[in-house]
C-alpha positions as CSV (number, residue, x, y, z in Angstrom):
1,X,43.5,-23.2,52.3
2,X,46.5,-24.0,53.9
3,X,47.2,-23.8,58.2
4,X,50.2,-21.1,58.8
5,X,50.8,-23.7,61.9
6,X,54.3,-23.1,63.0
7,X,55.4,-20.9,60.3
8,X,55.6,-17.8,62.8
9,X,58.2,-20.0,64.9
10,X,60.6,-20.8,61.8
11,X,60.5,-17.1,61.0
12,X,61.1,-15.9,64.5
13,X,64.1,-17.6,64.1
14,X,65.1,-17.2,60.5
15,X,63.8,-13.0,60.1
16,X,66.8,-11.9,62.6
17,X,69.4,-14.2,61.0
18,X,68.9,-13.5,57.6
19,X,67.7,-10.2,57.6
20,X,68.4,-8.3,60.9
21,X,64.5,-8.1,61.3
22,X,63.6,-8.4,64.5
23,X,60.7,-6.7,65.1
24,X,56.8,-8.3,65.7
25,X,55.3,-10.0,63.2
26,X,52.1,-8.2,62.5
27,X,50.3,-10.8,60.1
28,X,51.0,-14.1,57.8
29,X,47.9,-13.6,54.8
30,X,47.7,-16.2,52.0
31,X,48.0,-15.0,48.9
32,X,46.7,-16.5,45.2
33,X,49.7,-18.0,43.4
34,X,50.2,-21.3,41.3
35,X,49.2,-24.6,41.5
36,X,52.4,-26.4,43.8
37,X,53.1,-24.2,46.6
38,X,51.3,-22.2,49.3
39,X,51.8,-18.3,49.3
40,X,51.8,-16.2,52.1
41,X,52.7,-12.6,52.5
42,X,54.5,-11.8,55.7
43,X,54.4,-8.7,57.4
44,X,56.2,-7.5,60.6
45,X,56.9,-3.5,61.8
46,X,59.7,-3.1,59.7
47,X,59.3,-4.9,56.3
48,X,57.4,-7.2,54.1
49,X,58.3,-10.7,52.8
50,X,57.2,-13.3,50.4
51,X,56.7,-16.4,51.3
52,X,56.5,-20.4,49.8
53,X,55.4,-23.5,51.5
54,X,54.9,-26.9,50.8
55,X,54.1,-30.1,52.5
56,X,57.4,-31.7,54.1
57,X,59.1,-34.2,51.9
58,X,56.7,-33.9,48.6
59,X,59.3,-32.6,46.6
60,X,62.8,-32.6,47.8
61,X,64.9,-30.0,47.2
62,X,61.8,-28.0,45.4
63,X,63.1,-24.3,46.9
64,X,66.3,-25.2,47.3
65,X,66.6,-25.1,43.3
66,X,64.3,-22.5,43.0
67,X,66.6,-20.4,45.5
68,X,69.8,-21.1,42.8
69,X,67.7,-20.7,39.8
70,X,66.9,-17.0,40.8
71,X,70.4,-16.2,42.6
72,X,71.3,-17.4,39.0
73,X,69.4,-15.3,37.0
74,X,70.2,-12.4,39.7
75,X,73.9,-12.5,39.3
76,X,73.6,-12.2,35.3
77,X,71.9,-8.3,36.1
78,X,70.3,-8.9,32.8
79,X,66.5,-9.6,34.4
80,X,65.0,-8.4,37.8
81,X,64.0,-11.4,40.0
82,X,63.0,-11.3,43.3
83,X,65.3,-11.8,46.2
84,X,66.0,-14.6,47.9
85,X,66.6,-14.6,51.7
86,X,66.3,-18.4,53.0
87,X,65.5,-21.7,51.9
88,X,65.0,-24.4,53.7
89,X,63.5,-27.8,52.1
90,X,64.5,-29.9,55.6
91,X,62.2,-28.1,57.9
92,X,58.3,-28.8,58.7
93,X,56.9,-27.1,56.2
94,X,60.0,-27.0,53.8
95,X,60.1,-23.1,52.7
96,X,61.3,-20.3,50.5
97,X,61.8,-16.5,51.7
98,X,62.2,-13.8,49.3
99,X,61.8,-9.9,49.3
100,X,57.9,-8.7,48.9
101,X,57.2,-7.0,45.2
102,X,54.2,-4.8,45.4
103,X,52.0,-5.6,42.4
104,X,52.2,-3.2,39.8
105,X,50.4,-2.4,36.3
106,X,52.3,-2.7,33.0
107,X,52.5,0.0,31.3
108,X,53.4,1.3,27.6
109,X,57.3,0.0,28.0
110,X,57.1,-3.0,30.3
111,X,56.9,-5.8,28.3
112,X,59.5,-3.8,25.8
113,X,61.7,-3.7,28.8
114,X,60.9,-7.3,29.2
115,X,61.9,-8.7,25.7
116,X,65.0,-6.7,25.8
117,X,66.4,-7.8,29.0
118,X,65.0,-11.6,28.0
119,X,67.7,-11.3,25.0
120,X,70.4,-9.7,27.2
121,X,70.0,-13.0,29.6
122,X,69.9,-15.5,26.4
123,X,73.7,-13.8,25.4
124,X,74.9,-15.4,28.1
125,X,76.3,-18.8,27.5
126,X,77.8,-22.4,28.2
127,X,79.8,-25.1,26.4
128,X,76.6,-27.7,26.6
129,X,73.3,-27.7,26.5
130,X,71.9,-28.6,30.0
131,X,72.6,-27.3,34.0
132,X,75.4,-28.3,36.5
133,X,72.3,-30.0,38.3
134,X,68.6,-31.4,38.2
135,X,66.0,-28.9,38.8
136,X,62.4,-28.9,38.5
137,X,59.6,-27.5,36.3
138,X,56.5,-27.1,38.2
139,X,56.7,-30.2,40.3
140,X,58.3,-32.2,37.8
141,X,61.9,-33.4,37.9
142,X,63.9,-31.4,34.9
143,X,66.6,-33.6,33.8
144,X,69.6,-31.3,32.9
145,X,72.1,-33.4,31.9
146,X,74.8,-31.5,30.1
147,X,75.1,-32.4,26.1
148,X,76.7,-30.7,23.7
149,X,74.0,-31.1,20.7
150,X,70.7,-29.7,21.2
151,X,68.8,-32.1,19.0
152,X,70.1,-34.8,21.2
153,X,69.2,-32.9,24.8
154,X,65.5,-31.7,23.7
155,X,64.5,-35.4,23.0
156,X,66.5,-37.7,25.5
157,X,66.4,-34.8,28.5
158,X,63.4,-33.4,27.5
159,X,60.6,-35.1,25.1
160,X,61.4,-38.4,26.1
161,X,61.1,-38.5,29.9
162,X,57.9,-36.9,30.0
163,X,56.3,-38.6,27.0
164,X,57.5,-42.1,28.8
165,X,55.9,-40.9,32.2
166,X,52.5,-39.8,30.3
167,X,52.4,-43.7,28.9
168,X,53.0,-45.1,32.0
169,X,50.5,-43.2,33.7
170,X,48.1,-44.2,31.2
171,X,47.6,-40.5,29.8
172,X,48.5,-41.5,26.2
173,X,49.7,-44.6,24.1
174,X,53.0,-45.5,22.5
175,X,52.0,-43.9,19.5
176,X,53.3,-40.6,21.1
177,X,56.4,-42.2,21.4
178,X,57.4,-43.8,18.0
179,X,56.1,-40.3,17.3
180,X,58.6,-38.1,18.8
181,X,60.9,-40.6,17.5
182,X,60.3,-39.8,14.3
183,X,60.7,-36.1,15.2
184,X,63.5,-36.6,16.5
185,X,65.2,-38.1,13.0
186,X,64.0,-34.7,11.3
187,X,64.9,-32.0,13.9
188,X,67.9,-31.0,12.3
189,X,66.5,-29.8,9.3
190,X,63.8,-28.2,11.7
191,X,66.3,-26.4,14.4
192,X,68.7,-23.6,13.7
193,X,71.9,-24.3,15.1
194,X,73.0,-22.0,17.9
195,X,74.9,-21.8,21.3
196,X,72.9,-22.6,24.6
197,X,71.5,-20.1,26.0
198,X,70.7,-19.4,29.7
199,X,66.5,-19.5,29.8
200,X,64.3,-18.4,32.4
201,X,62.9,-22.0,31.0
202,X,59.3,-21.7,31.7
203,X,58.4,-18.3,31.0
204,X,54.3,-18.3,30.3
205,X,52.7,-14.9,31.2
206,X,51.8,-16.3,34.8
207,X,55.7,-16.1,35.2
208,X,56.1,-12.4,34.3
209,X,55.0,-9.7,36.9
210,X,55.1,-6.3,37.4
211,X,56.4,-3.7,40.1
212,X,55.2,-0.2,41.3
213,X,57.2,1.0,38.8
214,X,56.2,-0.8,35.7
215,X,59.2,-2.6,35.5
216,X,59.2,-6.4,34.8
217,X,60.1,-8.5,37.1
218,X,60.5,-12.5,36.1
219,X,59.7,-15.0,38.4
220,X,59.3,-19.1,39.2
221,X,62.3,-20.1,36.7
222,X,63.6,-23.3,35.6
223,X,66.8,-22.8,34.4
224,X,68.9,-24.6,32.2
225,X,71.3,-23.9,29.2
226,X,69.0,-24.2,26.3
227,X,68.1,-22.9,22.5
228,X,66.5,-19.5,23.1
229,X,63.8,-19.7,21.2
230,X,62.3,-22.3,23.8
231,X,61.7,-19.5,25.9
232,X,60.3,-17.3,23.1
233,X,57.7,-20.3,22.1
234,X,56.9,-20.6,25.9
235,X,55.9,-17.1,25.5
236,X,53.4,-17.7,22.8
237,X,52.1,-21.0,24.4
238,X,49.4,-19.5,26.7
239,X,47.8,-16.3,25.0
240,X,51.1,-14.6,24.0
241,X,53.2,-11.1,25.1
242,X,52.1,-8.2,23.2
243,X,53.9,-7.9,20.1
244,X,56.5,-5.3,21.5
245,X,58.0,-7.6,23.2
246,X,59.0,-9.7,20.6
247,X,60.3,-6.6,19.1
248,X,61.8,-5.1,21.4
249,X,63.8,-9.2,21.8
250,X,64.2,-9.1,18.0
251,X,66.4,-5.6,17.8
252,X,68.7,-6.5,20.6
253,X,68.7,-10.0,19.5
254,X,67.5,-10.8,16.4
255,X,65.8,-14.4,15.7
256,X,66.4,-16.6,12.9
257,X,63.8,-16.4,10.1
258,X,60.7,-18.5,11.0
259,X,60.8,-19.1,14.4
260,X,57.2,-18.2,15.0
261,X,56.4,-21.7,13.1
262,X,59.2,-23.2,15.1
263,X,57.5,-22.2,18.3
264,X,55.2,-25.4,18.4
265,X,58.1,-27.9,18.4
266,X,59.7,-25.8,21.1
267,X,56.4,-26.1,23.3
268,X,56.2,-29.5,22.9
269,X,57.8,-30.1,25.8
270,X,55.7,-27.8,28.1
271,X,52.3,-29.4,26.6
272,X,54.1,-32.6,27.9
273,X,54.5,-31.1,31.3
274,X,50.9,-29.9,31.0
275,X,50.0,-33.3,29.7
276,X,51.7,-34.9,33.2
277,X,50.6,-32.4,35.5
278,X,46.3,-31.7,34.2
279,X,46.0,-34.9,32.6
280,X,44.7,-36.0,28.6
281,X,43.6,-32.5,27.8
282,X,46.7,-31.9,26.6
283,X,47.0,-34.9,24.7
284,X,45.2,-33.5,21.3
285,X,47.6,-30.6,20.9
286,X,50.5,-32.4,21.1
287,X,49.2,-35.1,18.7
288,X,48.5,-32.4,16.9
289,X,51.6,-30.8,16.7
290,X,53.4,-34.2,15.8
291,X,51.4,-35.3,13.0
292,X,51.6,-31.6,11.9
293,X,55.9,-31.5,11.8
């Protein structure tokens, strides 16, 4: 478990500035999260606060891109995200302050709510497939270079990168590569043409909370201009929203016929990220998937 260390000092000095907050702080309590960053929930007389840290350095600009990803998603006022207050990737630790959610239960319309405001954010949209900057997805780099044709983006910004950093790190062989190669000569027969769509971009159910209220609330983004139904197959990836969600998507938004068999070339690229970050477990399903399309 991680040392707080000087973290009371920063926010002695950050609290006031950003917030008006200048009352005691009362307790900084680690709290479970994912697998990148420390959490800590920060409490002081007047309020509570969320809080990430991460060694200094490790990943430049990590909360920095986080911090625009959700003031992204924030200014849209299609999803709830929580709010940031300060970021600071140049400090020691490099850290990211945002308004405490209180955990909540879902309840009978939450993950309705959920797919409807997903489809009200994927209306929005942009000229290219892509971002107006490198981000990250986990602790991976994202390359978001903008490209008109989506085909082209999902395997040179997307499967490619990854599936060249798996080889070199020894995970898998060049037969994943001449095999997403081969994809790639067959993906538009496979992929329905639309316009990019703003995605949360890695949207598994860890990503998706809930407040007091039983509203959703979507967190850890990594945005980009993409096709939509990346986000929808991300969904599915990892156990799967209840089926109103897709529903309640599909009314406001409606998908094109078979996209539930379109979702494993979609989560290609997250097994690839899984496949970088946990190592050859994830080297079967995405052979898998491959020899399959």
């Amino acid at each position: 478990m991680a040392d707080s260390g000087n973290i009371p000092d920063l926010l002695s000095l950050v609290l006031p500035e950003v917030t008006g907050d200048c009352s005691k702080i009362l307790s900084i309590v680690p709290v479970s999260g994912g697998d990148i960053n420390y959490a800590w929930k920060v409490s002081t007389n007047n309020d509570r606060y969320f809080l990430k840290t991460n060694r200094a350095r490790l990943y430049p600009e990590l909360f920095k891109c986080e911090a625009e990803a959700l003031k992204m998603l924030a200014s849209t006022r299609t999803v709830t995200v929580p709010g940031v207050l300060y970021a600071n990737d140049d400090c020691d630790p490099p850290f990211l302050l945002m308004r405490y959610i209180v955990p909540g239960h879902a309840g009978a319309g939450t993950f309705e709510e959920a797919g409807g405001k997903l489809a009200g954010l994927h209306r929005i949209t942009s000229g290219c497939f892509g971002y107006s900057s490198d981000n990250y997805i986990g602790s991976l780099r994202q390359s978001n270079i903008l490209t008109p044709d989506f085909n082209e983006f999902f395997v040179d910004q997307r499967l490619m990168p990854l599936a060249l950093k798996a080889v070199k790190s020894n995970l898998a062989t060049t037969r994943l590569i001449r095999s997403i190669e081969n994809l790639s000569c067959r993906l538009k027969d496979i992929i329905p043409v639309e316009p990019p769509a703003l995605l949360h971009g890695d949207l598994w159910s860890g990503n998706l909370m809930t407040d007091p209220n039983g509203c959703p609330v979507f967190i850890d983004p990594a945005v980009y201009y993409g096709h939509r139904e990346a986000d929808i197959a991300m969904t599915r990836l990892f156990g799967g929203f209840p089926e109103s969600f897709y529903q309640a998507y599909h009314e406001t938004y409606p998908l094109e016929p078979g996209w539930q068999k379109r979702s494993d070339v979609f989560n290609l690229y997250p097994l690839l990220v899984h496949l970088n970050l946990f190592g050859a477990i994830y080297l079967e399903p995405l052979e898998q998937i491959l020899k399959k399309v």
